[in-house]
C-alpha positions in Angstrom: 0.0 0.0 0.0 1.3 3.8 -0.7 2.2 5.3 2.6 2.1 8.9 0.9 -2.0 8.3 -0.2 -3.0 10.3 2.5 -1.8 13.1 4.3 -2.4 16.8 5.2 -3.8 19.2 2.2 -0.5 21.2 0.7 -2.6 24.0 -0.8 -1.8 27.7 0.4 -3.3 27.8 4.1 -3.1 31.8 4.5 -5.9 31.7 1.3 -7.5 28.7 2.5 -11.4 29.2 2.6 -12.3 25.8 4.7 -12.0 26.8 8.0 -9.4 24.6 9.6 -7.0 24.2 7.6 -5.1 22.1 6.8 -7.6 19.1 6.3 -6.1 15.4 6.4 -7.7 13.4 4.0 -6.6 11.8 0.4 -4.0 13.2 -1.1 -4.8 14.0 -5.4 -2.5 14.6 -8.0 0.7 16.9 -7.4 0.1 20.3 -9.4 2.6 22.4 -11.2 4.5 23.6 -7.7 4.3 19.3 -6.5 1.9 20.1 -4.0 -1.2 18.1 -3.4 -4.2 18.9 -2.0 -7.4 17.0 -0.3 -10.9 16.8 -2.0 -12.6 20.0 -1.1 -9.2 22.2 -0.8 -10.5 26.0 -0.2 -7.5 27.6 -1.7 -8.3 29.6 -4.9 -6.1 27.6 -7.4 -7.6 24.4 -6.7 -11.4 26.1 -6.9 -10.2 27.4 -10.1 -9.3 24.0 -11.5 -12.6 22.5 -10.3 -15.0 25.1 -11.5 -12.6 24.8 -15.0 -12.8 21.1 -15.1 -16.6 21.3 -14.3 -16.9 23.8 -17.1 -15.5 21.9 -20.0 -17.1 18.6 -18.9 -20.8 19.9 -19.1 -19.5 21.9 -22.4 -18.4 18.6 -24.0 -21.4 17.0 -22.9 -23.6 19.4 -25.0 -21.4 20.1 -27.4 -22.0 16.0 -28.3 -25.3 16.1 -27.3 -26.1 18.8 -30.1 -23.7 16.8 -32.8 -21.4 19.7 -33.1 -17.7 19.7 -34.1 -14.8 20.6 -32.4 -14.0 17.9 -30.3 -10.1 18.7 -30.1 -10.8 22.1 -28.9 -12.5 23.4 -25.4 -13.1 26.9 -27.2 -16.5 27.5 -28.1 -15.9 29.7 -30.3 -14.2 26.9 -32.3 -17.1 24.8 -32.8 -19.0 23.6 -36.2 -22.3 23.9 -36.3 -25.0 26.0 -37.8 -25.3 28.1 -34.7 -22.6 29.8 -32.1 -22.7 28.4 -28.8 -21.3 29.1 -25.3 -22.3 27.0 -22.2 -22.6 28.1 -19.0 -22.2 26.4 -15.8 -22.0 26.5 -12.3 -23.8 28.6 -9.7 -24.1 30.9 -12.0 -26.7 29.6 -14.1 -29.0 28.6 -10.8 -31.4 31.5 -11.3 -32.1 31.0 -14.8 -32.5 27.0 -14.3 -35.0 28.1 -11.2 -36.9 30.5 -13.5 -37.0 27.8 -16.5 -38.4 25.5 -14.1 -40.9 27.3 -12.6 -42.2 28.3 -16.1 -42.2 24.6 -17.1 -44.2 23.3 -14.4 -46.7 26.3 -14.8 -46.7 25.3 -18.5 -47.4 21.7 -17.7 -49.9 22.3 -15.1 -52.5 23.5 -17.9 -50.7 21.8 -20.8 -53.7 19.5 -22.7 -53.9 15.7 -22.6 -51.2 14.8 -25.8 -50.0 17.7 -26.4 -46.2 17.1 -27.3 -45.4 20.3 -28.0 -41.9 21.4 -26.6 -41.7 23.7 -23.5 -39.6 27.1 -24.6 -39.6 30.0 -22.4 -38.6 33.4 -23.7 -37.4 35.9 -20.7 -38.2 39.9 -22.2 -36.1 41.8 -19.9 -37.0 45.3 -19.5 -35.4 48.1 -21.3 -35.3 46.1 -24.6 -37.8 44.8 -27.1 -35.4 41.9 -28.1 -36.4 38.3 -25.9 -34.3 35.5 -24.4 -35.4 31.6 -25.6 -34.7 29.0 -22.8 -35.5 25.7 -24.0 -34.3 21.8 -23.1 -31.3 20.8 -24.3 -32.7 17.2 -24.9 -35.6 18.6 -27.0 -33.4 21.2 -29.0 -31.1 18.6 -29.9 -34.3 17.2 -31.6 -35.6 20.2 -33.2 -31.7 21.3 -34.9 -31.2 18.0 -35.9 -34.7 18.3 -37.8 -34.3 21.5 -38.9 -30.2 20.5 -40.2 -31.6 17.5 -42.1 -34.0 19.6 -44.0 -31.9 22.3 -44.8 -28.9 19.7 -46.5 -32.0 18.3 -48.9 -32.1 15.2 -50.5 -29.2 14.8 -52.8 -26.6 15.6 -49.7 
């Protein structure tokens, strides 16, 4: 067995945000400076690496979800496609998802017996005429794919 598995977290204690620091627990993966840190490490470098690694594994997710290219890249901007796209993750996107969901179960509260109709909700902030569509990923993936077959015809 590895005597060095576990051990005290190595990340900077003086920006530490867990309160008693430093935590003993399982050791990860030395970073750049060899220092290893526990799961749950407050200091901002290892947050940073998290919320980054959470980022572009919900991005890639989507990104193969909605067929799109540009699987060697974690840049957006990058992608194939018919449409631009950047994903959003995180705490900040909590609101919107509570708003979305709200609005859905409204929806389907008076929603008629067979009615398969996709939810979309469009947000019309104030101070501009211009809306915002939120829709399921799941069921836009349908709709794009639908609307991409029609639009290469039938000699493509």
């Amino acid at each position: 067995m590895n005597n060095d598995r576990k051990g005290y977290c190595e990340g900077s204690r003086e920006k530490c945000s867990v309160g008693g620091c430093p935590l003993f627990g399982t050791l990860g993966r030395a970073d750049r400076q060899g220092r290893r840190r526990i799961r749950g490490c407050g200091d901002p470098s290892a947050r940073g690496r998290r919320n980054r690694a959470k980022g572009d594994s919900k991005a890639r997710r989507a990104r193969k979800r909605l067929g799109l290219g540009g699987h060697l890249t974690r840049h957006e901007e990058n992608w194939g496609g018919y449409f631009r796209t950047e994903i959003k993750a995180g705490a900040q996107v909590g609101p919107i998802a509570t708003r979305f969901q709200l609005a859905k179960a409204q929806s389907d509260a008076s929603k008629a017996l067979g009615d398969i109709r996709p939810f979309i909700m469009v947000a019309m902030p104030d101070g501009t005429t211009k809306g915002i569509v939120l829709m399921d990923l799941e069921e836009f993936a349908e709709i794009a794919s639908i609307l991409t077959e029609e639009n290469r015809g039938p000699n493509t």
